[in-house]
C-alpha positions in Angstrom: 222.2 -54.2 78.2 218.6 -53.3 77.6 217.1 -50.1 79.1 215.2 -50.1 82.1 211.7 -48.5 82.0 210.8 -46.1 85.0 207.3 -46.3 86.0 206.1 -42.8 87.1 204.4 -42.4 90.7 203.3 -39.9 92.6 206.4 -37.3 93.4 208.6 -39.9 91.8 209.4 -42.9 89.6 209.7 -46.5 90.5 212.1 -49.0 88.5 212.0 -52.8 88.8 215.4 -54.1 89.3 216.7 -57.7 90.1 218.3 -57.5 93.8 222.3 -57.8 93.7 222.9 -57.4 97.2 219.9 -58.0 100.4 217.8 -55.1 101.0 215.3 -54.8 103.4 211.4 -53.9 102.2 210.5 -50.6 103.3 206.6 -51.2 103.8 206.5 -54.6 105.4 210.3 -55.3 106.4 210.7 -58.6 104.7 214.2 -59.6 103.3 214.4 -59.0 99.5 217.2 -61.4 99.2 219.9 -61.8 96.6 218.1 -62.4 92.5 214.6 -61.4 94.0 212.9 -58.9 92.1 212.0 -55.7 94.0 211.2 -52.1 92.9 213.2 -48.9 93.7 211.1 -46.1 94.2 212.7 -42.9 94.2 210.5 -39.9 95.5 211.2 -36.1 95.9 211.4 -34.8 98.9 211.8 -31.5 100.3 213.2 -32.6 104.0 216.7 -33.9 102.3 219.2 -32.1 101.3 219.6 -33.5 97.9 215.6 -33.3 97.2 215.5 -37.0 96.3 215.2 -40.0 98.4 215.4 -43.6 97.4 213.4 -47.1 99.0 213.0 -50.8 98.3 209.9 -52.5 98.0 209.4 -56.2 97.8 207.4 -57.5 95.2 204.4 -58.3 97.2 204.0 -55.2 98.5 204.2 -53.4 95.1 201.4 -55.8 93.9 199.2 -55.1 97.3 199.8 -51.3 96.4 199.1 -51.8 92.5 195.7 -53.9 93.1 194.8 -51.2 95.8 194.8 -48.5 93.4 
């Protein structure tokens, strides 16, 4: 199995994984649905107890954010 490569963000990391199961997008609330791509963002956070917080955003909205920047 090859090695995913995280990509690093602000207070975090992002990975781009294939979708197993539905998830919902956390920016735009769309339906990544089962073998879409989407990326996992995992950010630190201070308000949680274990520091770290994980969310799924769709493709589109990962572009948007990528072209934005």
């Amino acid at each position: 199995m090859p090695k995913t490569k995280a990509i690093k963000v602000k207070n975090g990391y992002a990975v781009k994984r294939k979708a197993r199961v539905e998830h919902d997008c956390h920016d735009c609330l769309a339906i990544i649905e089962e073998g879409e791509d989407y990326y996992q963002v995992t950010l630190r956070s201070y308000h949680t107890l274990s520091g770290w917080y994980t969310k799924s955003i769709c493709e589109q909205c990962w572009l948007g954010m990528e072209l934005e920047a």
